[in-house]
C-alpha positions as a printed NumPy array, in Angstrom:
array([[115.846,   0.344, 195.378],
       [113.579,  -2.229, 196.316],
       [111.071,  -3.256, 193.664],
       [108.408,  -1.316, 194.809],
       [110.051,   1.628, 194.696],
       [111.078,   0.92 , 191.678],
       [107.885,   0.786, 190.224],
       [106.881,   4.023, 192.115],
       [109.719,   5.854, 190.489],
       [108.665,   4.378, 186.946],
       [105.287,   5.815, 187.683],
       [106.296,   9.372, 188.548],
       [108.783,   9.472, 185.682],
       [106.217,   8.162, 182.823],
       [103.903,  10.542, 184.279],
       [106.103,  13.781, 184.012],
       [107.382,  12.12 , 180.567],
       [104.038,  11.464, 179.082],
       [100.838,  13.514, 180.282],
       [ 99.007,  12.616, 177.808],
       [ 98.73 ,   9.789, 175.909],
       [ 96.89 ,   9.401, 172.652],
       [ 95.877,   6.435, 171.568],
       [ 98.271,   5.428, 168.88 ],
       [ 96.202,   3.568, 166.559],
       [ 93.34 ,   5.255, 164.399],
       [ 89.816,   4.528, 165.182],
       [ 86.03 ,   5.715, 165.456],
       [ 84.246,   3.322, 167.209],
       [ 85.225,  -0.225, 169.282],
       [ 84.372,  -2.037, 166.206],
       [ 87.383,  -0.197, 164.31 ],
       [ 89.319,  -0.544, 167.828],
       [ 89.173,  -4.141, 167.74 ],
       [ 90.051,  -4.53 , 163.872],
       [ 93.17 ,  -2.068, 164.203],
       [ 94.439,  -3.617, 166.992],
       [ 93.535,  -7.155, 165.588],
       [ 95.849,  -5.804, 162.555],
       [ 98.515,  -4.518, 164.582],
       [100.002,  -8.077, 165.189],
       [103.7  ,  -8.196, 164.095],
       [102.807,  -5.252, 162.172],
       [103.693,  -0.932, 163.352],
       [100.949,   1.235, 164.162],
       [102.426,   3.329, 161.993],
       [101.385,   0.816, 158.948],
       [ 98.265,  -0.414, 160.555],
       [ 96.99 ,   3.571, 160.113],
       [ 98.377,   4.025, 156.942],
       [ 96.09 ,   0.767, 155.441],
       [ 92.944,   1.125, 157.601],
       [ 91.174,   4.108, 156.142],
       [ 90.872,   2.539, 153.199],
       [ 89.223,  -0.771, 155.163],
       [ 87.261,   1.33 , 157.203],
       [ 85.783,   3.654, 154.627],
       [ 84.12 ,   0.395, 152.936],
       [ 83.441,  -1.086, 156.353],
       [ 83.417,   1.17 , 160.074],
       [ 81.254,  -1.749, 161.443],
       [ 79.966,  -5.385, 161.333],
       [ 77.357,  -5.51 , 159.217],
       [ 79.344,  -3.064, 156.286],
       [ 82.485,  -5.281, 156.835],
       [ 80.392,  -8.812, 156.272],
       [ 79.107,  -7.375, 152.874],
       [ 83.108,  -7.312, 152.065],
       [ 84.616, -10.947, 150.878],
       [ 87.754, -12.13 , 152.489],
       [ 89.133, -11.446, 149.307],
       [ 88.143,  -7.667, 149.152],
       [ 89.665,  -7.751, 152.733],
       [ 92.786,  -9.021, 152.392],
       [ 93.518,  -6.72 , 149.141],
       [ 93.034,  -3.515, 151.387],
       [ 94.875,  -5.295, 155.013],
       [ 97.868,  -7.635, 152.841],
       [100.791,  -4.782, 153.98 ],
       [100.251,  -5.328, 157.562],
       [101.096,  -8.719, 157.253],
       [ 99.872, -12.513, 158.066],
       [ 97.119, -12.289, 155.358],
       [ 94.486, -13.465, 154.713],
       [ 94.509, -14.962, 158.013],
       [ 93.795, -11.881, 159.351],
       [ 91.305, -11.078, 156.749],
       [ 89.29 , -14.246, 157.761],
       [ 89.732, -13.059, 161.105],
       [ 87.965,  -9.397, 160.362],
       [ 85.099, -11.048, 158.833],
       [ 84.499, -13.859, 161.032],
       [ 84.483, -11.833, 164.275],
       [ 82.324,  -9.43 , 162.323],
       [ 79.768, -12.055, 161.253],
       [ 79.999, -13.385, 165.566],
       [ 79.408,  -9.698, 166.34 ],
       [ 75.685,  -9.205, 163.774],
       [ 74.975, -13.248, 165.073],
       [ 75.282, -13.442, 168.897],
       [ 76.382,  -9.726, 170.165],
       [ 73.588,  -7.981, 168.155],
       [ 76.812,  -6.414, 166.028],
       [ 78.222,  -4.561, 168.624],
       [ 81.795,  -5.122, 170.384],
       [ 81.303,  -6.939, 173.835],
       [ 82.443,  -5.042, 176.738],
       [ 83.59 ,  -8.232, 178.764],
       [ 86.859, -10.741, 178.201],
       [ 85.172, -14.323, 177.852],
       [ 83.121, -12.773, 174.81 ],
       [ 85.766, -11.231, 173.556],
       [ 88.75 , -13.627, 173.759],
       [ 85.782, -15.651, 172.103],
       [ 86.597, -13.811, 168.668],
       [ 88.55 , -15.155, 165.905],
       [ 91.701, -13.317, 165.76 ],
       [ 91.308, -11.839, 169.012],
       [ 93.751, -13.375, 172.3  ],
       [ 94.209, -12.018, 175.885],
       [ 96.571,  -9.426, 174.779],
       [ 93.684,  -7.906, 172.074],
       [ 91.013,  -7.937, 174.371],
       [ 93.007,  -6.191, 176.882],
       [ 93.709,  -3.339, 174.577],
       [ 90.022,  -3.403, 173.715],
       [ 88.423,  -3.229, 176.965],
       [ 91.116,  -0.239, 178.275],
       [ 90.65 ,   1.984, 175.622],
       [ 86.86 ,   1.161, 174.313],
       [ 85.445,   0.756, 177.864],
       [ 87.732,   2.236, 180.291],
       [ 88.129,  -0.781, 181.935],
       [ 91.672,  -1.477, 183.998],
       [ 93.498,  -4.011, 181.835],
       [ 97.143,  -4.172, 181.421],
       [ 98.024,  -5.652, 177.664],
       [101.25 ,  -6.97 , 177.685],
       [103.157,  -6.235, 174.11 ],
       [107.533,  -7.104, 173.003],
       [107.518,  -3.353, 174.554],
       [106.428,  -4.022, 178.048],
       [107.774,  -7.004, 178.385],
       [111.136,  -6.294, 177.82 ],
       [110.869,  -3.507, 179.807],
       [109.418,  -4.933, 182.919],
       [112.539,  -7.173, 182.696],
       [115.172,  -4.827, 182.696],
       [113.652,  -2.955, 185.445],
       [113.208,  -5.873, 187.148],
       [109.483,  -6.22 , 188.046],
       [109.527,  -9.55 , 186.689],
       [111.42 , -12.303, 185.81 ],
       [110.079, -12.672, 182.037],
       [109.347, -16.624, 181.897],
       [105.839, -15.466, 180.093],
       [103.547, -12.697, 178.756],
       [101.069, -13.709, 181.611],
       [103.425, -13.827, 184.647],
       [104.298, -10.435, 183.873],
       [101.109,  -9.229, 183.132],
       [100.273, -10.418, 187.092],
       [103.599,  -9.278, 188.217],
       [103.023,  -5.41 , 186.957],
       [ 99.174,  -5.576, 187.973],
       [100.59 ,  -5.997, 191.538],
       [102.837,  -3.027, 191.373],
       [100.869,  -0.898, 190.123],
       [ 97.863,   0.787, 191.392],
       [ 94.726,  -0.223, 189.207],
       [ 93.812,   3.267, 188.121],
       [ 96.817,   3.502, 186.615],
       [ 96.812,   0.518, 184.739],
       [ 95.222,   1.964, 181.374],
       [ 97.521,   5.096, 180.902],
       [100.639,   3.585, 182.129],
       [100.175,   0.815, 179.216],
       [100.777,   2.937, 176.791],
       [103.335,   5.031, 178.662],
       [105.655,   2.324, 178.633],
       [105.09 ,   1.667, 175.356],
       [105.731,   5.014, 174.202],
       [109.334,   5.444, 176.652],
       [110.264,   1.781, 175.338],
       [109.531,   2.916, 171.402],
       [111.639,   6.523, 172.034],
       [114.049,   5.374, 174.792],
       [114.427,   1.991, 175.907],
       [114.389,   0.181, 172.285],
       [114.916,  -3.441, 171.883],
       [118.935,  -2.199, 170.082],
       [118.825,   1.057, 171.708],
       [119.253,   0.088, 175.203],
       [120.247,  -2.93 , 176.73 ],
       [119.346,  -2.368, 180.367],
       [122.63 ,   0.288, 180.655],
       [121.916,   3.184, 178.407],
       [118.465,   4.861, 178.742],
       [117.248,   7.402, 181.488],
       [115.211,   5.255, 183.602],
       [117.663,   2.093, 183.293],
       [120.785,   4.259, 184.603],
       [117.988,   5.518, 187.728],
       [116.848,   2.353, 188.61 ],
       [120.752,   0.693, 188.528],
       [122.931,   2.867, 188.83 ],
       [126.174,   0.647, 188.988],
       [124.415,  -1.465, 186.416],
       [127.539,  -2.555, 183.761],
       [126.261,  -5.58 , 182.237],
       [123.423,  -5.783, 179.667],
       [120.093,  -7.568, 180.304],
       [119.35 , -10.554, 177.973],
       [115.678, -10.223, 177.989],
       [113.423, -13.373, 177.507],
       [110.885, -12.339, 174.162],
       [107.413, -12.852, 174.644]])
C-alpha cells in the first residue's frame, strides 16, 4: 500500500472500530477541559478523573479556583503527579483567565499556548473538544502509532503532527484523535505490539517480520 492508502484504510477501520467516541476525560465546561487535560501530563485519564471531582467541586471555574491557594491545590491534584508545579499552573492560568480573558477559556492557540502549564499539545486538545475546532494533538499514543504505520518518520511531535494533518481530511481530524488513541490504548500498546502483532499492523504489512523501534516523543 502506498501511504495514502494507508491512511485511508486506518480511517475506515477506526471508524467501523470506534463510532463513537467519548471524550475520555471528565469535564463540565472548557475551564475544567483545560485543567483535566493540563493534569493529564504523564499521568492516566483514568487517575486524572478519579482526583478531579474533588478539585472541581471547590473550583469548576476561574474565579472559584483563584480563591483556592496553591497549597489547597496541590493537596487535592498531588496523585496525578509533577506537583505543585501543576498546581501553580491551575492557579496561574486561572488568575490570566479573570485578568485578560474576562475568566473565560480563549477559543484561539496564541492565547492559549499563552497559559502557564498549557503547550501546543494542550491547546490542541482544548480547542477540538471545547470549540470544535480541527486540531490534531499529538500524544506517546499517536505518535508511536503514526510510526509503525508509517505516516511519518517520528524525528518530532510536530513533524508528525504536519505529516498526519496531510493525510487526513480536516473534518476528520477531531474524532480520529481520539480514535487512535483509543485502538493504540486496547490494541496497538507500547509492549503489546511492536509493529507485528495487532489488527491494523498485520493489514497495513502484511509480510512485516521485524519489530518497529519507535522514536518517543
Amino acid at each position: 500500500m502506498l501511504k495514502q492508502e494507508r491512511a485511508d484504510y486506518i480511517l475506515r477501520r477506526l471508524e467501523e472500530l470506534y463510532p463513537e467516541t467519548p471524550v475520555p476525560l471528565d469535564h463540565t465546561n472548557s475551564f475544567t477541559l483545560l485543567v483535566a487535560v493540563l493534569l493529564s501530563a504523564q499521568c492516566t485519564d483514568v487517575r486524572v478523573n478519579l482526583v478531579t471531582p474533588a478539585l472541581f467541586k471547590k473550583a469548576s471555574n476561574a474565579a472559584m479556583m483563584v480563591k483556592l491557594t496553591v497549597e489547597e491545590i496541590d493537596a487535592i491534584v498531588r496523585p496525578c503527579g509533577l506537583a505543585p508545579r501543576k498546581a501553580k499552573a491551575i492557579r496561574g492560568l486561572s488568575e490570566i483567565l479573570l485578568s485578560k480573558h474576562g475568566g473565560e477559556v480563549p477559543a484561539n492557540f496564541p492565547s492559549l499556548e499563552e497559559l502557564p502549564g498549557v503547550g501546543h499539545k494542550t491547546a490542541s486538545v482544548v480547542m477540538s473538544q471545547a470549540f470544535g475546532v480541527p486540531a490534531f494533538a499529538v500524544d506517546t499514543h499517536i505518535h508511536r502509532l503514526a510510526q509503525r504505520w508509517k505516516l511519518t518518520d517520528g524525528r518530532s511531535v510536530k513533524r508528525t503532527e504536519e505529516d498526519l494533518k496531510k493525510l487526513f481530511p480536516r473534518e476528520a481530524w477531531n474524532k480520529l484523535h481520539l480514535q487512535i488513541i483509543f485502538y493504540g490504548r486496547e490494541y496497538c500498546s507500547a509492549r503489546g505490539c511492536d509493529g507485528t502483532v495487532c489488527e491494523i499492523c498485520k493489514a497495513l504489512f502484511p509480510l512485516r517480520k521485524t519489530p518497529i523501534k519507535t522514536k518517543k516523543p
